[in-house]
N, C-alpha and C positions, 0 to 999 in steps of 0.2 A: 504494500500500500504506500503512494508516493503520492503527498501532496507537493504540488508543483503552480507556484504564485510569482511567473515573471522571471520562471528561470532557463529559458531559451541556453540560453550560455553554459548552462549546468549540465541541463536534462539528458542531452545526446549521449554525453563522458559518461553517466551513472549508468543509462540504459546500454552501454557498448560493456562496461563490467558484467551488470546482470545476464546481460546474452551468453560471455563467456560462462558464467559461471552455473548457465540453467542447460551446460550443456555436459554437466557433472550430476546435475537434481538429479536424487533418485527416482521421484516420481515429478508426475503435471504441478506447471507450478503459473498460475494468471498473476499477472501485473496489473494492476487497478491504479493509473495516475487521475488523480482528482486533480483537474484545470481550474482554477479558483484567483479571482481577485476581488481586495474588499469593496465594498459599498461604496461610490463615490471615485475610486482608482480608473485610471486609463484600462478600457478594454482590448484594446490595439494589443500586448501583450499574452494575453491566453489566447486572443484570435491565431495570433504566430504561433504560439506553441500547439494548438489544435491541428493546425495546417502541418506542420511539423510531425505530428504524432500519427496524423491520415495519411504519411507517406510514408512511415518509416516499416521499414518491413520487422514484423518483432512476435514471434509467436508466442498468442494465448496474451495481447494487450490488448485492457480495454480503459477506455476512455470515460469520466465523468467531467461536463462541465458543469461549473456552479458559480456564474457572474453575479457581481454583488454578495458575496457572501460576511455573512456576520459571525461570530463567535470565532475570527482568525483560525489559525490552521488547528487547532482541536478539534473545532468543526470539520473541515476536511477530511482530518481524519477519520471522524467518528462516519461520515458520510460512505467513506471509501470501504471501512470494516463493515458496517452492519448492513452496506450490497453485498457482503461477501457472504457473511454471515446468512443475509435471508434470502439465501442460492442454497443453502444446505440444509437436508431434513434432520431436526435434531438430533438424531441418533447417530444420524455421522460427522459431527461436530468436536465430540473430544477425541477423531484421527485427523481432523486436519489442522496445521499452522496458519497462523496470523504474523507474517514480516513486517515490520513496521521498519521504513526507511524514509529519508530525505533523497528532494533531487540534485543534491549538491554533495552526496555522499559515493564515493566509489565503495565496490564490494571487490572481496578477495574471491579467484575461482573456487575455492571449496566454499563459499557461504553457503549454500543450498544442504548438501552433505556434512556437513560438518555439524551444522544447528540440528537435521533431521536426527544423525546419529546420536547427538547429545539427549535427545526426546529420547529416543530407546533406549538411553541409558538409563536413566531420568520420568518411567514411568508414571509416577505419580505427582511428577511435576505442572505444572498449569501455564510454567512460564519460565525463561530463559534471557540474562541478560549476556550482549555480546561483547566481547574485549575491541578494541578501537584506538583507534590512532592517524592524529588528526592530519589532513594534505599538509605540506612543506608551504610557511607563509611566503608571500611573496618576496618579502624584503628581510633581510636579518631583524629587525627590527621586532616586526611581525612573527618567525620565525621562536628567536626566544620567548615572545608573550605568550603564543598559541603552546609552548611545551611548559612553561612554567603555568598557565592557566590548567592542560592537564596533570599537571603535579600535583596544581590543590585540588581538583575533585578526584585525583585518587588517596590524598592523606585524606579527605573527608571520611571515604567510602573505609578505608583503614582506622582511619578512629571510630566509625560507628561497630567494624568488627571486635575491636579489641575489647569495647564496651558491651557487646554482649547483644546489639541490638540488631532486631528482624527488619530493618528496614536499611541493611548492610548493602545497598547494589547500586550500581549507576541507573541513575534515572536520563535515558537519552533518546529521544525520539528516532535518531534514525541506526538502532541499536540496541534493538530489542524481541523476543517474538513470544508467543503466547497459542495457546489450544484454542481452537474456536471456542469450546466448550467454556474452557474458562474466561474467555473473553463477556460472552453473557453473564457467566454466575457474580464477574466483579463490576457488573451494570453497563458496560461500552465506555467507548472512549471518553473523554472528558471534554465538555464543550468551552474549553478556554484560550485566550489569545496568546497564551505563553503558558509554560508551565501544563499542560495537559498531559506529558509522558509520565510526570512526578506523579500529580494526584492519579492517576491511569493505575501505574504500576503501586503506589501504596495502596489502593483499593486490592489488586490482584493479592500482595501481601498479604491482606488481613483472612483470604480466604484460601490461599493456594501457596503449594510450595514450590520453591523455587532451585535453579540451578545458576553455575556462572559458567560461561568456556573463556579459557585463559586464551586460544587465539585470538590475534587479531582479525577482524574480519570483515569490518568497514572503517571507511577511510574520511568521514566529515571534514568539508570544507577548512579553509581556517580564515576567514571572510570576518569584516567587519559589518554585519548585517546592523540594519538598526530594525529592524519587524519590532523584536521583544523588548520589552524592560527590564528582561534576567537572561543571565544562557552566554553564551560564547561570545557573541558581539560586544555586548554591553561589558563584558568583562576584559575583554580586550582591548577597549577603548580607555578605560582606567588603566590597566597597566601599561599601553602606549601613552599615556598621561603622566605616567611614573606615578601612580597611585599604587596602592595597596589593597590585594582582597580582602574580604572579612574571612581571614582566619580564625581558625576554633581555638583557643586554649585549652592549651594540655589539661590546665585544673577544669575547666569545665567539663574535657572528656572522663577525666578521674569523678567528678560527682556524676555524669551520667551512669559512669559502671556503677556506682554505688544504688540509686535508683535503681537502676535495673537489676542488679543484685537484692536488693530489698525484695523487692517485686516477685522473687522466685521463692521466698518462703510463704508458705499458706498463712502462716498467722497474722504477717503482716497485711497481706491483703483484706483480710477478714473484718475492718473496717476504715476508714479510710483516715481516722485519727494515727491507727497503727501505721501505717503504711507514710504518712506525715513525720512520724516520732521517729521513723528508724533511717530517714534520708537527712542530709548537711541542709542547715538553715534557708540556704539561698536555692534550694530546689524545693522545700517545703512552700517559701513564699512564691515560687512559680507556680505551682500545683494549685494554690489556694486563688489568685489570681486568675486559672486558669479552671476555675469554679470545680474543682475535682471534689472537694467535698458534697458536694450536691450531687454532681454525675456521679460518683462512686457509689453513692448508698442507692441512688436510682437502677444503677448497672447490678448493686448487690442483689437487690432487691427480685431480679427477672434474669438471674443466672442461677443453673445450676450449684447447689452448697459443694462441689468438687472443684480441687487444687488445681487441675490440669485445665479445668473448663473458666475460673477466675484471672489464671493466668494469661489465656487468651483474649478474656473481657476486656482485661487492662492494654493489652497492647492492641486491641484495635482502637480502642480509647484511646492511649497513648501512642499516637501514631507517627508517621517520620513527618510531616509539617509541626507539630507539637515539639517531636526531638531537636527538629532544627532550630523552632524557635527556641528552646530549653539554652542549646549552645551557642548561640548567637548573645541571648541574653547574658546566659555570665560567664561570654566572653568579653562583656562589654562590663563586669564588674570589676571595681580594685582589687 
């Protein structure tokens, strides 16, 4: 699934990888670019790439246009999966994959084979995040920001393992794939202008498990896009600024572990005073801020009285938007 908004210049390079690379798929694999620009933008743009996608000889693409579109490319997304989705009779839904790519993203020739085998490895899995690494920036300049910007979302992804937390993966739109099946059970894609891979794949978290493959296997632009408000452009542009990201502190990763550590004994769960008493001060007053004492006795209240099923409560409760703000916050403490 490729949303594709004005990228003439992109689109041809991704779709000459995937060719190679659907010629290793083990099995039929459709291509679904959703043609998309928003409400008010020049049309002149998707016309070309529609003309463009009418001529290009590409087995098993199909085309969605959707001029003026609202809810940014979440929308598209969502648009592009649930035609996919409602092409298939549920029962054959958790054997088939959902790719989610960019069209600004090169794929490696194993992508197809590689994800499929990871699935069979990975039975019980609902979803899979892909290892990645970004095109060479144009300019040295460029070049170090885009490796140092993947530096910090892989110490992210590494402090939330260390601490213990289920929402330990990259969250990246064109780097990631999912079971039909569970593509429904965690409600479709997310209708947001940025940020829709995140809340997308924490939903699939709360109900599905998950795997990682350590190859690399798509290759994301290193482009100063300005679309989002968050995400690789905007973060590029601050460190070509000579700004700084919001890096986490070590101590805030250490009181996450500790939270999270709390959280796995049953008594502390058991009401939401305990579970307050047995975490560092400056995560208590997050928590309480963060009206957990209300939610908690409400959550206690329509769960299960079992350790293993409270534990789950809490962490859909406490979920990776929750985390990040947790660490954000006191990383910003004295």
């Amino acid at each position: 699934m490729i949303p594709a908004c004005d990228e003439l210049e992109e689109l041809p390079h991704t779709l000459d990888t995937l060719e190679a690379a659907l010629e290793r798929a083990p099995r039929p694999v459709a291509v679904i670019v959703v043609v998309n620009h928003p409400e008010g933008a020049p049309e002149q743009p998707s016309l070309d790439t529609l003309k463009y996608l009418e001529t290009r000889k590409f087995p098993n693409l199909y085309t969605l246009y959707v001029p003026g579109i609202t809810g940014g490319v979440g929308r598209a997304r969502k648009l592009g999966m649930d035609a996919f989705v409602a092409a298939h009779d549920a029962e054959t839904l958790d054997d088939t994959l959902i790719w989610s790519l960019d069209a600004d993203t090169r794929v490696e020739r194993d992508y197809f084979e590689t994800v499929e085998a990871g699935f069979a490895a990975h039975p019980e899995a609902g979803f899979c995040t892909l290892n990645f690494r970004h095109e060479p920036g144009a300019t040295p300049e460029l070049e170090r920001a885009i490796r140092e910007y993947e530096a910090y979302l892989r110490e992210y992804v590494a402090d939330l393992r260390r601490a213990g937390s289920p929402y330990a993966f990259f969250s990246i739109g064109s780097s990631f794939a999912v079971r039909g099946a569970a593509y429904v059970r965690a409600g479709g894609m997310k209708v947001r202008s940025a940020g829709e891979d995140f809340y997308f794949l924490q939903e699939c978290a709360k109900c599905e498990k998950f795997f990682e493959l350590e190859e690399v296997l798509t290759h994301p632009s290193a482009r100063l896009s300005g679309r989002n408000v968050f995400g690789t452009g905007p973060a590029l542009r601050k460190l070509l600024a000579g700004e700084d990201l919001n890096r986490i502190a070590p101590a805030a990763c250490d009181a996450l572990k500790l939270l999270l550590d709390a959280a796995k004994n049953p008594k502390n769960l058991a009401s939401p005073e305990n579970l307050l008493a047995a975490t560092p001060p400056a995560v208590g007053e997050f928590l309480r801020a963060a009206r957990f004492m209300e939610n908690w006795a409400r959550i206690l209240a329509n769960t299960p009285a079992e350790p293993a099923a409270r534990e789950r409560a809490f962490h859909r409760w406490f979920d990776g938007l929750k985390t990040l703000r947790l660490l954000h916050a006191l990383s910003e403490c004295p």
